[in-house]
N, C-alpha and C positions, 0 to 999 in steps of 0.2 A: 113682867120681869120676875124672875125667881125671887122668892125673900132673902136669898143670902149672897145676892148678886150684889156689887158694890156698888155705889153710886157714879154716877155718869161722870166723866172728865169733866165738863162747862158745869154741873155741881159742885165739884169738887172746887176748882176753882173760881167759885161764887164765892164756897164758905170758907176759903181762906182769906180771897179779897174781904168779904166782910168782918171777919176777924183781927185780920190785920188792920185796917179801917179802925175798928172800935179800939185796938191797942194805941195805936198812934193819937186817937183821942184823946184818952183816958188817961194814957201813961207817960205823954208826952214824947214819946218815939217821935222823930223824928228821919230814920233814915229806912227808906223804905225797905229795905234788902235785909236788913235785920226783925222789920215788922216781918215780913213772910215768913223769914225762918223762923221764927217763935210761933206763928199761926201754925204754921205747917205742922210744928211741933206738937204742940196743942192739940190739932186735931188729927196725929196719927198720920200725915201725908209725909210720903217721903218726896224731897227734896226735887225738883225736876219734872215730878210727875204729874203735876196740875198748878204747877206754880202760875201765879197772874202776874200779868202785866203793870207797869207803875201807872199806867192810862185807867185799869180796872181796881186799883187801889183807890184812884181818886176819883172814880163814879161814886166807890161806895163809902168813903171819905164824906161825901157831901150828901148821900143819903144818908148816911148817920146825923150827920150836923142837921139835917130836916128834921132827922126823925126827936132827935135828942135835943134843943134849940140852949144856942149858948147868949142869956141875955147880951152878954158884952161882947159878942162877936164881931160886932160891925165896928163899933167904936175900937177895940182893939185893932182890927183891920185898917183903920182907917188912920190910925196912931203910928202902926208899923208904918202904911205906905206913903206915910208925911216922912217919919226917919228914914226910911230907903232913900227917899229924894234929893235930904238933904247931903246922906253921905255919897249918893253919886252924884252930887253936884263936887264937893272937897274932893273927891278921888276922880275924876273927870278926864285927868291926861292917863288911864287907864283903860277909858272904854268901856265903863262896869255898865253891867246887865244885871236886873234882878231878876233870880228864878224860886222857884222854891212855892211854899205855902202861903206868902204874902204874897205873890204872883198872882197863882192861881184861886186866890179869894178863902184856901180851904185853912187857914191859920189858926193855932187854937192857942192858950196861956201859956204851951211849953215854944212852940215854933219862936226859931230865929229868921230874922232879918237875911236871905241867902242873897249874897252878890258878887258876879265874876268878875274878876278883872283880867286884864291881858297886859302881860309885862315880859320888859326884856328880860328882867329878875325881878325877884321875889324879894330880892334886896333894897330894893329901890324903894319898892312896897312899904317895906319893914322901916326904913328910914326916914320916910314920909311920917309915920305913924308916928314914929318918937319923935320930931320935932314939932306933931300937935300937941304933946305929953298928953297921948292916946295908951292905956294900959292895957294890951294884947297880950295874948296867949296862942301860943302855938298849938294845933293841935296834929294830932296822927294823921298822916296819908293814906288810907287805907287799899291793897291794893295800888301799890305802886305803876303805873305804865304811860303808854304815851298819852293817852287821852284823859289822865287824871291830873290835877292839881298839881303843882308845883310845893306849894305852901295854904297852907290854912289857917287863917287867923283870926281870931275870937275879940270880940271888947263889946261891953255895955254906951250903948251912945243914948242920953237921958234915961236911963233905964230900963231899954230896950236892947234886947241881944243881938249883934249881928255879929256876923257870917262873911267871913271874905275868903272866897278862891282863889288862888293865884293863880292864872293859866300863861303859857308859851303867847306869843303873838300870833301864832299859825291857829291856834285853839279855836277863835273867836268864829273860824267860818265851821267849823265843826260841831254838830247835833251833841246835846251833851250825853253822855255815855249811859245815864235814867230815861234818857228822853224828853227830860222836863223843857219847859219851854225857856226862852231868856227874853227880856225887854230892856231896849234902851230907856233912858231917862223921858224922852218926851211923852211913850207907851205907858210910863207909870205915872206921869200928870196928869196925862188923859183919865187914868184909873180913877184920881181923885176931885175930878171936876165934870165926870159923866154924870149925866140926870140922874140916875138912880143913885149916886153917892149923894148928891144935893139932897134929896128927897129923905133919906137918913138921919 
């Protein structure tokens, strides 16, 4: 390969996955689409043209977390996925699915608690919450469309941040629009009572 031949496409999208990876570690990003574009930035790649996957995000998400070991990782993981439990047991006539970082095991000090729900409205939601005097915060929609959120809503539950989606009722059979995966309530017990959680 000539010396001033660029680097390979599946390089290129190595060392943005890994950069964005090491962002979202470090800086507490959280939303993958914004890790890219600041990787991408950072290393001179234009937009589109080697961009990864959110699947190739979190290979190297958890190859960092190997390489870099976070002593409190498990117990914070395991702190989350007791809160997740709890608040889809209380939000339960929703249908809530956890996805996200506490999901997929890859959570660090900045990640929230992510949990869909599926409602007629978003109102209903909203209404539930304030008769637990639950203190929520709205936040931005981003990218408005059919496969996105309805409502997004913020509150600290023991001191742990979560994360609630508001989705249509139709939402619930459709892949979510990251890819990320979703689990029922029983799929995150299971989380917290598999031998390797025991063993921790």
């Amino acid at each position: 390969m000539p010396l001033d031949a660029p680097p390979p496409r599946s390089s290129l999208r190595q060392n943005v996955a890994a950069l964005a990876a090491r962002l979202m570690a470090e800086d507490g990003i959280s939303d993958y689409g914004l890790a890219k574009r600041k990787a991408a930035r950072q290393l001179g790649v234009t937009e589109g043209e080697a961009m990864p996957n959110n699947a190739e995000i979190d290979a190297a998400l958890r190859e960092y977390q190997a390489l870099y070991p976070d002593d409190e990782h498990e117990e914070r993981l395991e702190t989350m996925r007791e809160t997740a439990c709890e608040v889809m047991r209380l939000l339960a006539p929703w249908r809530p699915a956890l996805t996200g970082a506490v999901l997929d095991g890859s959570a660090n000090g900045f990640s929230e608690v992510e949990i869909d729900l599926f409602a007629d409205s978003a109102k209903e939601v909203e209404i539930f919450l304030l008769n637990q005097a639950l203190d929520y915060e709205h936040r931005e929609v981003r990218r408005p469309g059919p496969e996105s959120p309805e409502a997004i809503l913020a509150f600290e539950w023991d001191e742990v941040p979560v994360k609630l989606c508001v989705f249509g009722p139709l939402a619930e059979r459709i892949p979510r629009r990251n890819g990320s995966d979703r689990a029922k309530l029983p799929a995150v017990e299971a989380l917290l009572t598999s031998p390797a959680q025991r063993e921790e």
